[in-house]
Structure formats: C-alpha cells, structure tokens
MARVO-117195 format. One record per residue (C-alpha): residue in three letters; x, y, z. Coordinates in pm, whole numbers, plus 50000, padded with zeros to 5 digits. Example, Ala and Ser with C-alpha at 12.3 -4.5 7.8 and 13.67 -1.06 7.14 Angstrom:
REM MARVO-117195
ALA512304955050780
SER513674989450714
REM end
This chain:
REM MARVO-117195
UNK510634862847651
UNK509614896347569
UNK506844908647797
UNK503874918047538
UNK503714880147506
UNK503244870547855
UNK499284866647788
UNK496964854947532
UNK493834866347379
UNK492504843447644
UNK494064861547926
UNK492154894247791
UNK489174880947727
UNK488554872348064
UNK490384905348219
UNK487644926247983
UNK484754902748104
UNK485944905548496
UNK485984943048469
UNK482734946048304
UNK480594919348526
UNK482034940148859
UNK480744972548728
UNK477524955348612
UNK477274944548921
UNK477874973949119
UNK475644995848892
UNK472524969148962
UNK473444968849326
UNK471785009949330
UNK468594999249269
UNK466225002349595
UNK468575032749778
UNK465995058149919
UNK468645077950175
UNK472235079950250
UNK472085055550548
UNK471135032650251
UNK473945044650048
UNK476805048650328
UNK475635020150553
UNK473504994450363
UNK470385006950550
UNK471974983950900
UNK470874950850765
UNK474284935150642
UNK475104897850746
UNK478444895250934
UNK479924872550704
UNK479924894550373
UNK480664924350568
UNK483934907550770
UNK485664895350407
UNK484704929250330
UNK486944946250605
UNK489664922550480
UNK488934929350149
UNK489364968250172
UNK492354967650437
UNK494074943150247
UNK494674963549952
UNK496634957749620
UNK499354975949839
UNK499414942150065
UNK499194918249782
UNK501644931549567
UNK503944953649839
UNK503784920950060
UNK505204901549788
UNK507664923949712
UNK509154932550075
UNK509654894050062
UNK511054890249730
UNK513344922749800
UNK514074917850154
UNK513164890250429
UNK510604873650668
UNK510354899250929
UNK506704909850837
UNK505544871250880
UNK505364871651243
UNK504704906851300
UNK501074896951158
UNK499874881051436
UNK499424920151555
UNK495814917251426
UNK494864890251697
UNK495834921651981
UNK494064944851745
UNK490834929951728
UNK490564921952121
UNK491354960752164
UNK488474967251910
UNK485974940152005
UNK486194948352380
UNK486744981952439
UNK485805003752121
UNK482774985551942
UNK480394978752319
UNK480695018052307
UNK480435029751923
UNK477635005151832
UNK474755014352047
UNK475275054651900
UNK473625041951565
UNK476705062951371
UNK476935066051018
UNK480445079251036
UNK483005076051338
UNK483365112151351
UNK479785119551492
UNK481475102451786
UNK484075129951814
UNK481275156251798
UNK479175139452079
UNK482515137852326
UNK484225169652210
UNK482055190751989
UNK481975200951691
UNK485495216351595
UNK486765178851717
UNK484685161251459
UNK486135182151168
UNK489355179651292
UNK489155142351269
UNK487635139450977
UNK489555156750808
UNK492425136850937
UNK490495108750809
UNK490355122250438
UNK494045128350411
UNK495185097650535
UNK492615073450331
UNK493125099350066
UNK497245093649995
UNK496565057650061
UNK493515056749831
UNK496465070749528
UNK498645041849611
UNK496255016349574
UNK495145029549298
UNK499105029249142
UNK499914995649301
UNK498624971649090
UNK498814997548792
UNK502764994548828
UNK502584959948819
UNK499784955948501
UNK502694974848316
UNK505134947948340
UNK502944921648232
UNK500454941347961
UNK502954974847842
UNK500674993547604
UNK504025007647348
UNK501875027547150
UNK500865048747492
UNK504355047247626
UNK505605064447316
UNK502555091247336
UNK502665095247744
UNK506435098147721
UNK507115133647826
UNK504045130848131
UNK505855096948221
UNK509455110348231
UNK507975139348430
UNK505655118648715
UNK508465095148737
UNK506725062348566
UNK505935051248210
UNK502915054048019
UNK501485018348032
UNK501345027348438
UNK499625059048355
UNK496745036848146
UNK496465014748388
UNK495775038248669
UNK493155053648441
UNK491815019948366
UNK491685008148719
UNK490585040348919
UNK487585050248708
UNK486385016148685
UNK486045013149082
UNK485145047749078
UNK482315040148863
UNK480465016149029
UNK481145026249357
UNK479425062549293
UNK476205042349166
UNK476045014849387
UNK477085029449741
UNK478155005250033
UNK475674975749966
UNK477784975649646
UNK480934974549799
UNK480424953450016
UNK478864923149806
UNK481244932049528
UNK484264924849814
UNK483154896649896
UNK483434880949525
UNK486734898349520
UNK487774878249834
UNK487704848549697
UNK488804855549359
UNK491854873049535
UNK492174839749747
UNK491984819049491
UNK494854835149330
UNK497134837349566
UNK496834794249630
UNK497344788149266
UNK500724807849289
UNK501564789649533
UNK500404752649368
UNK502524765949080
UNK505644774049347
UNK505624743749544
UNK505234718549239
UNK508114735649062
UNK510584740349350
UNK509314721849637
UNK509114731750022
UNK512674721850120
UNK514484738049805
UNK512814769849847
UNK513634768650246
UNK517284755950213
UNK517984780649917
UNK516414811950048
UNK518794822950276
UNK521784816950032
UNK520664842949763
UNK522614868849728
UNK522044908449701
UNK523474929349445
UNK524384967249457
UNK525084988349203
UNK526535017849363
UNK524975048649429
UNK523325072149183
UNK525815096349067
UNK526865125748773
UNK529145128548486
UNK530215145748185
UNK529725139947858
UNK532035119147706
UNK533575111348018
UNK535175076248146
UNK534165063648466
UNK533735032248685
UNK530445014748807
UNK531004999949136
UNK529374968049253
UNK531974957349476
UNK529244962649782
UNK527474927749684
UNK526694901649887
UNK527634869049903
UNK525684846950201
UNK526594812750106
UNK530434817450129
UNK531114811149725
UNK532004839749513
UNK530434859549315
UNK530054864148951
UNK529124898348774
UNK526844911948509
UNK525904945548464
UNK523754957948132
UNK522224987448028
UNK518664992448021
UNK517765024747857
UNK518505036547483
UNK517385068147314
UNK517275069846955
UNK519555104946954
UNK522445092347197
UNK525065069547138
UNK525195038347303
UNK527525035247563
UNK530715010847533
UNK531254991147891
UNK534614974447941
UNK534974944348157
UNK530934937148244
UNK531514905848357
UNK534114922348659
UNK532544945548990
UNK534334975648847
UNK533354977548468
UNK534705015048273
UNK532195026548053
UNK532295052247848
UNK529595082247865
UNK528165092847473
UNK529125129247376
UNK526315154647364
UNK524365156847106
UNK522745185746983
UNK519275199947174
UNK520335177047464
UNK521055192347774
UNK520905157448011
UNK519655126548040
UNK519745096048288
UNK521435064248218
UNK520365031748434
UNK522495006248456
UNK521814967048600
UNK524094947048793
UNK523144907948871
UNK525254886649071
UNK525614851249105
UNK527344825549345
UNK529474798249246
UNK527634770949443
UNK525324742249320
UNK522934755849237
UNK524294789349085
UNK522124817949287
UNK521104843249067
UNK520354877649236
UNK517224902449141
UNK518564928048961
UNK519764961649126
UNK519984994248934
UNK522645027648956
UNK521475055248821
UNK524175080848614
UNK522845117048533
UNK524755129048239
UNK525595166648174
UNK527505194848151
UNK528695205848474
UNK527805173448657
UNK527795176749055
UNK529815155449300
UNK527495132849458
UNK527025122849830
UNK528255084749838
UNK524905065249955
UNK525365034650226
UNK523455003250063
UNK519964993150142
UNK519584986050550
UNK518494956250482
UNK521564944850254
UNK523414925650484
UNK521124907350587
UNK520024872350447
UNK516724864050301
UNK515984841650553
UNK515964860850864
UNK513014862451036
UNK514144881851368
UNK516304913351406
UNK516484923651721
UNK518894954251714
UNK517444995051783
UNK518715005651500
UNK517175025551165
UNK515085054151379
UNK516635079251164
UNK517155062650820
UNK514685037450585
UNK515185003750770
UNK512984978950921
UNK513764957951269
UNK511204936051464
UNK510754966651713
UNK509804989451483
UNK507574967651264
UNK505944956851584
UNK505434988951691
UNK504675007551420
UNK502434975451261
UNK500484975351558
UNK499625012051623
UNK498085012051230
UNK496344979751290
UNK494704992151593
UNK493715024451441
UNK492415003951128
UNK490064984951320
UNK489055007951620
UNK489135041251417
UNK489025043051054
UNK486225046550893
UNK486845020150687
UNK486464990950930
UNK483575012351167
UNK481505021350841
UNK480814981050818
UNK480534977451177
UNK477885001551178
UNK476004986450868
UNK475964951351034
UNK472054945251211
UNK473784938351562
UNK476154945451777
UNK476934907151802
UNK477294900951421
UNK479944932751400
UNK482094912951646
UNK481514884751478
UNK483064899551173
UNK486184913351337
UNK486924878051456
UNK486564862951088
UNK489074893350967
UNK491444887251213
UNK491484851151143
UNK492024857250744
UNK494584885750830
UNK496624858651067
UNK496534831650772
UNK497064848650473
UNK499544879150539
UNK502064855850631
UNK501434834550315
UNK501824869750067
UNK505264878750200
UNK506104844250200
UNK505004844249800
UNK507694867649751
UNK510304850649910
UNK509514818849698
UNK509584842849343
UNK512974856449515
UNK514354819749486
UNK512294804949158
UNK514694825848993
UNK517694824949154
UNK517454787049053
UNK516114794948708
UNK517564823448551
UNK515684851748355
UNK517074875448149
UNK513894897448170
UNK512794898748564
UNK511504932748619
UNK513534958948833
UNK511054968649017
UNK510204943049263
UNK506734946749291
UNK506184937248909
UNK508144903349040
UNK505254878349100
UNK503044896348793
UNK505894884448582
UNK506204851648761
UNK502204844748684
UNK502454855848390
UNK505574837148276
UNK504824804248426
UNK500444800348434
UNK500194800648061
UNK502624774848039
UNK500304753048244
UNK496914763448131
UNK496154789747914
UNK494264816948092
UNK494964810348427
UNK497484843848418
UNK494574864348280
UNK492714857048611
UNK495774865648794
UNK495414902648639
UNK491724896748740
UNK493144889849144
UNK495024920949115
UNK491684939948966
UNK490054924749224
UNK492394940749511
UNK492384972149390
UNK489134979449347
UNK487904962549701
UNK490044985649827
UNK489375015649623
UNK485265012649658
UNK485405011750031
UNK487865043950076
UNK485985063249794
UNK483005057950000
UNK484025061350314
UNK485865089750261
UNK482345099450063
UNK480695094750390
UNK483015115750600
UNK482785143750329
UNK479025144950287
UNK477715135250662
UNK480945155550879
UNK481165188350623
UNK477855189750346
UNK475645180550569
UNK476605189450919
UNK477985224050838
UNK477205240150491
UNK473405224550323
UNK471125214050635
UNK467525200750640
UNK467475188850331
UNK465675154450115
UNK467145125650169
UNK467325123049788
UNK469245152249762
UNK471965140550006
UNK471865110649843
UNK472805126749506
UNK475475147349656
UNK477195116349805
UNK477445103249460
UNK478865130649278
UNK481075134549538
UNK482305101749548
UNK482635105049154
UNK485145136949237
UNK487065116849476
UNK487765085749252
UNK489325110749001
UNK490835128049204
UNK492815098649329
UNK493995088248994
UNK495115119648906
UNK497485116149247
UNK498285086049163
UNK500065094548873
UNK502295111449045
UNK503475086549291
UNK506395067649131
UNK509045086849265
UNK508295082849630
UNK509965044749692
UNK508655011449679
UNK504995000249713
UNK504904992550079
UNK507115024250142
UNK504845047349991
UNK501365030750202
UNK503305036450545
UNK504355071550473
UNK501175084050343
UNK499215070950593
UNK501455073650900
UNK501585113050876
UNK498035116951032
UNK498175080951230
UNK499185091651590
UNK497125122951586
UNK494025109351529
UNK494525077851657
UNK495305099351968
UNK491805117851980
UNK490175089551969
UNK491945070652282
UNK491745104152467
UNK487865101252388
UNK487155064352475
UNK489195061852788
UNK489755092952974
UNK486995112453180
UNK489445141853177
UNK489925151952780
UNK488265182852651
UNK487955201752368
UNK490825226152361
UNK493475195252550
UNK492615174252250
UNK493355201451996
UNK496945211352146
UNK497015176252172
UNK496645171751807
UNK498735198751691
UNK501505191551882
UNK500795154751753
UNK501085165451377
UNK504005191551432
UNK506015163051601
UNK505755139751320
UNK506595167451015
UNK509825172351198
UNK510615137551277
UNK509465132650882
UNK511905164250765
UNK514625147851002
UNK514465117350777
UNK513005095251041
UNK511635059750945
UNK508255062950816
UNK507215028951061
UNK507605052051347
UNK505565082151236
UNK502285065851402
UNK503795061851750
UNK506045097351712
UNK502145116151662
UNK500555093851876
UNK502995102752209
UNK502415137452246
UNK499045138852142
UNK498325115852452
UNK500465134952669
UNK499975171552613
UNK496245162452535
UNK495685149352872
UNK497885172953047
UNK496085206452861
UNK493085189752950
UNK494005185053324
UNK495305218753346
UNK491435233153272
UNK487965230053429
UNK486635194053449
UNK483925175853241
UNK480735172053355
UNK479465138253403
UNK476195142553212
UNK478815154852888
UNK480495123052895
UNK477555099952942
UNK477815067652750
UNK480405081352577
UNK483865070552697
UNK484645031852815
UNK484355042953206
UNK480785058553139
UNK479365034652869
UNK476575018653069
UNK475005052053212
REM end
C-alpha cells in the first residue's frame, strides 16, 4: 500500500480543524493578562488538576510517545519497569524540594539560586536551563515531524527540499512538518502565555490518552494478549552489515550473516534496494534471497562524484507462524577512491530477545547500550531533576494557589507516568509482532514511523477517520510539550537575563511584550534546529544526549543548595565546571549518553562541597529558609 494513501480526506479534515481550534484556543486564552506573573505563572490561581496533566503533558513529550514506541518495537522491555522511577521522584520532590521552593513566591527556579548563591549562580543555572530544554525543545519539535512523513509525504516538497534534505540528513516532507508543527505551538503559546498552556495540555491529555487505548483496542482485537506475549520473544533481528565504501563499477558482497534467530528455526533472507536516482543505473543483486548476495555497483556517470546506496535486509524464521523481522539497513558510499572501513559490532542490544525485561550485566559504559543499571540510574537522576529542578515542572508548581494543591499535582503525574509509560513501550513491542505475523512490504525503516504506519494502515480499515485523530494525538504531544518549554525557557530568558540584568524598573506591560516576542524567537529558533537533527540517532537517543550534557551540573547546584549549610558561591562554580568538563570528555570518549547525568552530577557534588569546605563558612542569616536544614527559620 503505498503511503500517500494511508489517510482520507477525512483524516485531513479533522488534522486541519485540530490544529486550528488549539491555536484558536490559545490565542483567546491572552485575553485578561495585565503582567508577566499572569503570563509566566497564570497569575497563582491554577487548580491542581489541570496543572498536574499539564506536567505530564509537557514531560511526556512526542519524544516519549513516539521514541517509547520505538525502543520497544526496535529493542525490548527494559524501560517498562524502570518507570516506576517517578514514584521515588516525586517523594524526593514532594518532601524535600517543594515545602522549601513554594513559600519563596518564585516565578522561575533560578531566583532560588540567586537568593542561596547570588547572582552569578542564578545565570549560571539558567543558562544551563536554556540549553538543555533548548536541544530537547528541537527534538520534540522533529519527533513527531519524522513520523508525519511516513504517513502524509508531501512529493512535491521532497522533490523541491531535496538538496536541504540530503544536506540536514532527512527528507523534505520532515522539513514541512517541522515547520508546520513548531510555528503552530509557537504561535499560540507567544499570545496566550502559561494559562494557555496549561488548559490547552490538558485537552491534549486526553486526546493523547485516548489515542494511545484505541491502538491498543485495535492490537489486542487483532492479535490477542497471549499471541503477542508468546510471539514476542521469538522475533528475530536482522543486520545488514556495517556501512561501508566502494568503487564504481565494483562487485562486492552484502553481509547479513550477523542475524538472529531466537526461536531455534532458520532463517530466510531478503534484502532490496531502497533508493534510485534517475542518472544512475540500477544496481543488479545476485542471490537476494541468500545472507551473502553480490551486487554489482553502477559505473559513474558524468557530474557525479558519489552517492549513497541503502540497502534492506528482512529475515524470517521457519516456524509457525513465519516471524518476519523489521527491516535493517547497510549503507554503501560509492566513489572514486573509496576508503576501507572500520568493521562495526551490531547493535548492543542484538542478541538479545524482544522479550527481556531484565539485564543485569555492567556492561555498555563506553559504547550505545542500555542495561537495567544504567537505565535505572541514569532514568532516575533526569526524573528527579525533571520534577525538583526544571523549570518545567516548578513553573506549574508555582502557578498552583497552594502549596497543598502543587503536591497534589505531583501525585496525579506520578500516578499517570507509572500507568501509561509502561503501556507506550509496550505499544511498540505489540507493532514489533503485528507484523512479524502479518507481513508488510512497506514498514518504515525508521522505527519511530512504526506505529504512525500501523494507525494509519489498520484505523481506516475500521472506521474512517479514526487515523486522522491519531495524527491529531501526535499534534497533540508535540505541541504540549513545545508550549511549556517555549515558555519556560521564555520565563528564564526574560525574568533571569532582561529583566534582572539588562532593562530594570520597567511596566509590567512592557515585560509582558518582551516575553512574547521572545518566546516568538525561541519557537523559531527551535525549528530551525530541528531541521538539523536527523543525523544524530534514533528518537529516544537524541532526547538523552541533548539533555544529559547539562543534567548533573545543574542538577548538582541545586542539591548543593537545598541540602548543604556549607556550599558557596565560588564551591558551586568549580563545582559546576568541573561537572560540565567531566561529561564533554566522557561524551568525546564515546561514553553512553544514559550516564552523562550521573558522570556531571559526581563531581559537581564533590568538588562543590569540598571547594566550599575549603573557604570561610556561611552565615546563618544567608541561608535562612533557604536550604532543607534551615527552611522553618
């Protein structure tokens, strides 16, 4: 089934009318704002329960809902578990961090930083701040715009974004989409400010939630809970060999001996090639049914000085059922003085079943690789700076009219995250074996555009329409996610730098603009880095590495704040800097981006403390209701 028809005029209709009602929405939501505490934190009257499927809303991103998906479709169950992380979160943040933030009356967390450590702090951390909600802000804005291009390709843009594409590593339906979905969010956000956001998340939530159970109605009525358990660990995993170089002209060997077979049966082969150009010869492959086919490269032809063939292997098992892999891709770069390539060890993950929901082993510091330590680990360390740090989470705490109904809200968002982040990575796993039961020709490579496709494919069959509100679920992630960090990274911006250090003592209306146009700048901003993004991995890769480059450290100022009498101003800086230093060189040194958080974290603790030590001590009156240990004085 060729992918532009996947939906109907129905399925757009109702896309076009989801887009415009949130904007509409959003826009009418701006009426009544007299300051920026209206704009940045709803003026301190919001009800706990829109404001805690807000938090859950924003955190839980298109990154979660699609990269969730696909680290289950692509890999196994080891996330499931790991979720119940959130439960030690939230007692962290409802016990120790929000008795002491709330009473301050903050509009961003940062003012916090200034209070404990002065000025030169607060920047520090809010700038940490931007750039980590900043890179993540980009992927959630590509996300979902991957995935749209799958299931809507616009040709007549891929053919006129072709040379941008081939150069920012996507294709141009992506490119529209990002447009598409990053100016709309920016839109309304800029008018509407966090009252917007906020009410606008909440519809989201439920619109998200309601997509995610009809996937799964779909799922369970077509396979069944004991198929898709019994089958899941018996898929296999294909591997195409690494990415390599040749000549033009020249004869040479795929390799997909490397497969796996988990069920015991063998395996049967099929590779294909997936790109053509209109000025190169198609390549001949001998033997594509084998795990060594010979293909032969095209000669050059003239103005070409290289180009990149993909090839697809699929493998299947001999059982009953037949198992159908998802497709896995080599790469061949063809040219005239091709280089010998480094042979590549599969995925880390390869050998291990589908199924497996434990692995144990200490393995995959220094390489891309998950195990239950490190997810825990590294899982819990972003979770806990999240909800007790980011401004994010704190910029609804702040908003809500008590300290009792912010608490109130952490609880609800810990009780969604424990019941539904299980259920998204356990919606990939059930794609994964959909179609290793029922073959496809067409399933996407790239594993988050798996369950799109799946919607897409299968809803219309049932109802028509029903995969148009899918798209709408995915709209409706993204832009929860983008509206809250466009405006909280808006409030950092305007409150920590505008206001604090360069345009003092001014209107409220005039701050009030500023915040706007600034969160206008930002939105655009992140779609024009979003562009850029598809070369860095796969969905959930690219969240943890943006994001866990400035974890630890400022993570790290914070805890040095909230529970030590000792810290100081110049401890927490060498604390910080050794912190970020720490984590480039574990990052240069190839180490596993789940283990960047606790790598920055460590040392900013330590040598934060210890510089801090090593100088004069704090006086009590400068730490006065401002650390756990001091709160009540």
């Amino acid at each position: 089934m060729p992918n532009h028809e996947l939906l109907t005029t129905l399925d757009y209709v109702l896309i076009v009318v989801y887009l415009v009602g949130v904007v509409v929405f959003g826009s009418f939501m701006a009426r009544g704002q007299k300051n920026s505490e209206d704009y940045f934190v709803a003026g301190r009257s919001m009800h706990w329960f829109p404001l805690a499927l807000s938090i859950w809303a924003s955190l839980t991103s298109a990154n979660s809902m699609l990269g969730g998906p696909a680290y289950g479709y692509s890999q196994d169950l080891q996330y499931v578990p790991i979720s119940l992380v959130a439960i030690l979160a939230t007692v962290f943040a409802v016990y120790l961090v929000l008795p002491l933030l709330h009473p301050l009356r903050l509009t961003t967390a940062y003012t916090y930083l200034e209070k404990r450590f002065g000025l030169l702090v607060r920047c520090v951390g809010s700038a940490l701040f931007v750039l980590l909600r900043g890179g993540w802000l980009a992927s959630v804005i590509y996300a979902p715009s991957l995935a749209l291009s799958a299931v809507i390709p616009v040709p007549t843009i891929d053919s006129a974004l072709a040379p941008l594409a081939e150069f920012c590593g996507t294709n141009g339906s992506t490119i529209f989409w990002i447009a598409v979905v990053g100016l709309g969010a920016t839109i309304y956000t800029a008018l509407g400010g966090l009252k917007a956001v906020i009410w606008t998340d909440m519809i989201q939530f439920f619109v998200f939630i309601g997509g995610l159970f009809g996937i799964w109605f779909l799922l369970l009525s077509e396979l069944g809970t004991s198929t898709l358990m019994r089958e899941l660990g018996k898929v296999p995993r294909a591997y195409a060999g690494s990415d390599f170089e040749a000549g033009w002209g020249q004869l040479v060997q795929l390799d997909g001996s490397l497969s796996r077979s988990f069920d015991g049966t063998p395996l049967e082969f099929s590779w294909r090639q997936l790109n053509r150009f209109e000025n190169i010869d198609d390549v001949r492959m001998d033997d594509p049914q084998t795990a060594h086919p010979t293909i032969v490269l095209p000669e050059k032809p003239a103005e070409v000085q290289s180009t990149t063939l993909t090839f697809a292997l699929r493998v299947t098992t001999s059982g009953d059922p037949p198992l159908q892999s998802p497709p896995s891709t080599v790469n061949v770069l063809v040219r005239d003085e091709p280089e010998i390539q480094k042979t590549q060890s599969p995925p880390a993950y390869h050998n291990r079943p589908h199924d497996t929901w434990f692995d144990f082993s200490t393995k995959f510091i220094f390489t891309t690789g998950v195990t239950f330590w490190i997810l825990f680990v590294g899982h819990l360390l972003s979770y806990v700076n999240s909800t007790a740090t980011d401004q994010i989470a704190l910029q609804r705490y702040f908003s809500a009219s008590s300290l009792k109904n912010s608490k109130r809200a952490l609880w609800l968002n810990a009780f969604c995250d424990v019941q539904l982040m299980p259920i998204m990575y356990l919606t990939g796993a059930g794609v994964l074996v959909y179609y290793a039961i029922h073959h496809h020709p067409n399933v996407p490579i790239e594993t988050a555009q798996a369950m799109p496709f799946f919607v897409a494919h299968k809803l219309n069959q049932v109802f028509p329409g029903l995969a148009g509100l899918f798209i709408a679920t995915l709209f409706a992630a993204t832009m929860s996610s983008i509206d809250s960090g466009i405006n909280s990274i808006s409030a950092a911006i305007t409150t920590d730098w505008y206001r604090r250090l360069l345009v003092r003592d001014q209107e409220e209306r005039h701050y009030l603009t500023v915040a706007r146009w600034i969160t206008l700048g930002l939105g655009l901003l992140a779609t024009c880095v979003a562009v850029f993004l598809g070369s860095l991995g796969e969905i959930w890769q690219i969240a943890v590495a943006l994001m866990g480059l400035w974890t630890g450290p400022l993570l790290g100022i914070f805890l040095l704040g909230f529970f030590t009498r000792r810290a100081n101003t110049i401890g927490v800086l060498i604390g910080a800097g050794a912190g970020l230093v720490c984590t480039f060189v574990f990052h240069h040194a190839n180490g596993n981006e789940f283990l960047y958080a606790p790598v920055g974290l460590v040392p900013t603790l330590l040598l934060g403390y210890l510089a801090s030590v090593a100088g004069p001590p704090t006086h009590s009156k400068q730490i006065s209701g401002l650390t756990f240990w001091t709160r009540k004085q």
